[in-house]
C-alpha positions, 0 to 999 in steps of 0.5 A, spaced: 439 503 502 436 508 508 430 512 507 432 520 506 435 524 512 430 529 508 423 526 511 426 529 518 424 535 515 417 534 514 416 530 521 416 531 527 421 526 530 419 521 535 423 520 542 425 513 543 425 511 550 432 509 551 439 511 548 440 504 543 447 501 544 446 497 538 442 495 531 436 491 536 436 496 541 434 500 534 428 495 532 425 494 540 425 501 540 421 502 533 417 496 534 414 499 541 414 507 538 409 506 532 405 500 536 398 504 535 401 511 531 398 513 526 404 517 523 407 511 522 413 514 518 415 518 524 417 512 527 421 508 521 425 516 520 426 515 527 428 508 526 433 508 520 436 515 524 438 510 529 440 504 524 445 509 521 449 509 528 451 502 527 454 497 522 449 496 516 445 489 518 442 486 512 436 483 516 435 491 519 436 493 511 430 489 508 426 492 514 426 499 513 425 496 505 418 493 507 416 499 511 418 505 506 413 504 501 407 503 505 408 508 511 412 513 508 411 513 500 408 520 500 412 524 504 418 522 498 414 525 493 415 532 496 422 536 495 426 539 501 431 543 501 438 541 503 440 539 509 447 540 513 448 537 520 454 535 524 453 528 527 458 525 531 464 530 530 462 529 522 459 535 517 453 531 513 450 534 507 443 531 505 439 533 499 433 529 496 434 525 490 435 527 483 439 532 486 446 534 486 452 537 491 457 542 486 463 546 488 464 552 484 472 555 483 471 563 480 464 562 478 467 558 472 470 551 473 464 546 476 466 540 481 459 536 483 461 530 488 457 525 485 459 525 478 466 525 482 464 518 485 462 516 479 468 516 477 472 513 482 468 507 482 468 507 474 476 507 475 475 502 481 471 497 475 477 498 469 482 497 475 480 490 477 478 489 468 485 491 467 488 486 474 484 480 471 487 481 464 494 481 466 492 475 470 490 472 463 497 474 460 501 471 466 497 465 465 497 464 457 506 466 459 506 459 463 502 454 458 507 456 454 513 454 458 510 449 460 509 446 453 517 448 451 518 444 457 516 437 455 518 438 449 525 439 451 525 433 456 522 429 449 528 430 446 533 429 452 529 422 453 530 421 445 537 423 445 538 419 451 536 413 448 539 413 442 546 414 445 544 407 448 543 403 442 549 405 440 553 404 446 550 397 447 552 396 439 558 399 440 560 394 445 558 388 442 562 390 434 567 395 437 573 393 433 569 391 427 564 397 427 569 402 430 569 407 423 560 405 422 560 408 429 564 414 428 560 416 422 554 415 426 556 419 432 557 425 428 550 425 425 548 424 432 552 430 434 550 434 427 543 433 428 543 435 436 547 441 434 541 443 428 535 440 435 539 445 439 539 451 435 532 449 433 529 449 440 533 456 441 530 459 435 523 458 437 525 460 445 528 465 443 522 467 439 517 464 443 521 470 449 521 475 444 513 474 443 511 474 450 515 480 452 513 485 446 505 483 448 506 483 456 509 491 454 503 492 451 499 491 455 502 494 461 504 500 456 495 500 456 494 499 462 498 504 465 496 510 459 490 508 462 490 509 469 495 514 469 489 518 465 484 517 470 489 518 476 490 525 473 483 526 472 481 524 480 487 528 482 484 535 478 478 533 481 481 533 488 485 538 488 479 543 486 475 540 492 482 542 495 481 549 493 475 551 494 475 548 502 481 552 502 478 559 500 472 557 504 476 557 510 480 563 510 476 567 506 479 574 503 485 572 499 487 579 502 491 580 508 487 584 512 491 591 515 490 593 522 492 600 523 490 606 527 490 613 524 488 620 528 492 626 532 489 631 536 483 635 535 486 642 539 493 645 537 498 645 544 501 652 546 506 651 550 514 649 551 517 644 554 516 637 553 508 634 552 504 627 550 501 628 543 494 628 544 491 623 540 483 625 541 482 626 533 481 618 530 481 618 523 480 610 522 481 604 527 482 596 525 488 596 530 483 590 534 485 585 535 493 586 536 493 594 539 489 599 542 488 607 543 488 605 551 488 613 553 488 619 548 496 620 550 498 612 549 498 606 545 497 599 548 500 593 545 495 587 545 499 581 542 506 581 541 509 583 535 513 587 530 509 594 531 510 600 525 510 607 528 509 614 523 508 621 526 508 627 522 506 633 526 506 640 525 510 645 530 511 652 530 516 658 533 517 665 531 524 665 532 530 659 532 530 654 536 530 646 538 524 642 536 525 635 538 521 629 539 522 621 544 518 615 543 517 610 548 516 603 549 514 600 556 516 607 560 523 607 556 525 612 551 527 608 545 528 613 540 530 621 538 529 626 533 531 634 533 532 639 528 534 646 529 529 650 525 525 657 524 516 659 524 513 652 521 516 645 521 513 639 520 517 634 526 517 626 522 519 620 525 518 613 523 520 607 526 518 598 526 519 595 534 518 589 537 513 590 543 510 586 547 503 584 550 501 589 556 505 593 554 505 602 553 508 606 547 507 613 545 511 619 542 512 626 546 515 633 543 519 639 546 518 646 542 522 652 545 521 659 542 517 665 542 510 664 540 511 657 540 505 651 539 509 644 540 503 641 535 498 644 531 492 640 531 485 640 526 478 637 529 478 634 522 481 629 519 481 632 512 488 637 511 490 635 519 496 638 519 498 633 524 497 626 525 500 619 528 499 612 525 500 605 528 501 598 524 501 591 526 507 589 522 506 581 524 511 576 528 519 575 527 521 570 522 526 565 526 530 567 532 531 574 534 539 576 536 539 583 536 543 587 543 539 594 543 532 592 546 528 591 538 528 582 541 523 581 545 
């Protein structure tokens, strides 16, 4: 076997003198480098490191083998830890002996890679076990038929030259012996038909025989495989798992969203941007962004939901109203005509794309009028606006009024 990829962490590894192209170049290399060294184990790790890039040589093995005990004999009694490295593309693993790579699934279930091995090989040995006996069987079925052959041409052969005798006396006392050699030919058939039934019984049973052991034996070699199949199959899919969970992370899909409003009340009528200079949380990246303290930005497309709730106040009756846009276009409205304190809310979901703008924008007219009223905190703010990533439209978007990309 290779000596341990685990010495590479106790020696400085040697720089051989040329990139190898195969498993001599490997050997010419170790031969010239631990030439007059004295840590002659650096330069069997080195060697072996190199070996391990080529077809395994038997010739090259039985070197390593020599060497290990002589040179390197002392580093193998000191434990390291494990080791994880990429190699040609490849994600190796590497731990001393005696140890063990698990996996764990919720802390309960426990998967080790080299018990699994065991198992397959285990498997590998009672397939071919099980292969050979059937073999067995096959073989056993066809001595049997060979032996019901030649006892069928036996009796044909005696049959045939039974009839002959008889038709060569027939001949020679056919008028004379014509009643002998009716009775004669009627033991004749009589005993033909008892051989007949005869050989068909234990044909028949011989059939019979063969059929029910080779059933047997399948019925025991599948029950056999198929238990260890199942076994393999529930180790693999835990492996499965586990890679699985290790690859994406949180089973929670996690939300990206921004929540925030102004921090100072707006006096004033007509239209105006809501300020959004007050941010109350912000995981919009990497799908939007507050670009400006008035807009929105849209990082990726996407279905994108917007929620405002914003406080407004007049002394008398008037209009408040309220227009989102996307991209400089007025997409929606909303207006009441109210008295004093009003909480103006509008809720929409929109397909936008990357690049582009969306923001809302309010109107109040009355005497003593605030078109919002803000808070600096985020506790009790009587207005705020919320923007979520929803995520991407399944299928092929057919809507005629702006919301299909």
């Amino acid at each position: 076997m290779l000596l341990k990829l685990a010495a590479l962490a106790l020696l400085p590894a040697a720089t051989l003198a040329t990139e190898s192209n195969s498993a001599m170049d490997c050997q010419l290399a170790y031969v010239q480098t631990s030439y007059g060294i004295i840590h002659k184990c650096e330069a069997l790790v080195t060697f072996s490191k190199c070996l391990s890039a080529f077809p395994e040589s038997s010739l090259m093995e039985s070197m390593l083998m020599k060497n290990n005990a002589k040179d390197c004999e002392a580093y193998w009694k000191t434990e390291t830890s494990p080791e994880m490295n990429v190699r040609r593309n490849n994600l190796q693993l590497t731990v001393d002996d005696d140890k063990d790579i698990k996996f764990y699934r919720h802390r309960r279930e426990e998967l080790s890679v080299f018990e699994m091995n065991k198992q397959i090989v285990s498997l590998q040995q009672l397939v071919g076990n099980l292969t050979t006996q059937l073999k067995s069987v096959n073989s056993n079925v066809g001595d049997l038929t060979t032996q019901l052959e030649s006892v069928n041409s036996n009796v044909v052969n005696n049959v045939q030259a039974k009839l002959d005798a008889m038709k060569q006396d027939q001949d020679d006392t056919k008028k004379a012996m014509k009643q002998d050699q009716d009775d004669t030919k009627q033991e004749i058939e009589d005993a033909m038909d008892d051989l007949e039934d005869a050989v068909g019984q234990k044909v028949s049973k011989l059939t019979s025989d063969t059929n029910k052991a080779l059933s047997t034996q399948s019925n025991s070699v599948l029950a056999q495989v198929d238990t260890k199949v199942k076994s393999l199959n529930a180790s693999v899919s835990a492996v499965a798992v586990v890679a699985k969970a290790a690859k994406d992370g949180n089973s929670d899909k996690p939300v990206h969203m921004w929540s925030g409003g102004p921090k100072s009340s707006k006096y004033a009528n007509g239209w105006h941007d809501l300020v959004m200079d007050r941010t109350d949380y912000d995981t919009a990246a990497p799908y939007f962004q507050k670009q400006t303290n008035t807009r929105f930005r849209a990082l990726k497309s996407g279905l994108f939901k917007v929620d405002y709730n914003i406080r407004q106040y007049g002394s008398g009756h008037c209009w408040r109203h309220m227009r989102f846009f996307v991209n400089g276009k007025h997409i929606n409205y909303e207006h009441h005509y109210v008295q004093s304190h009003f909480h103006l809310k509008y809720t929409a979901t929109w397909h936008i794309k990357a690049g582009q703008q969306f923001w809302g924008r309010m109107y109040v007219s009355c005497g003593n009028h605030y078109v919002f009223e803000a808070s600096s905190s985020w506790k009790g703010a009587p207005s705020r606006v919320q923007v979520e990533y929803v995520g991407q439209l399944e299928g092929k978007c057919a809507s005629t009024v702006g919301l299909c990309p």
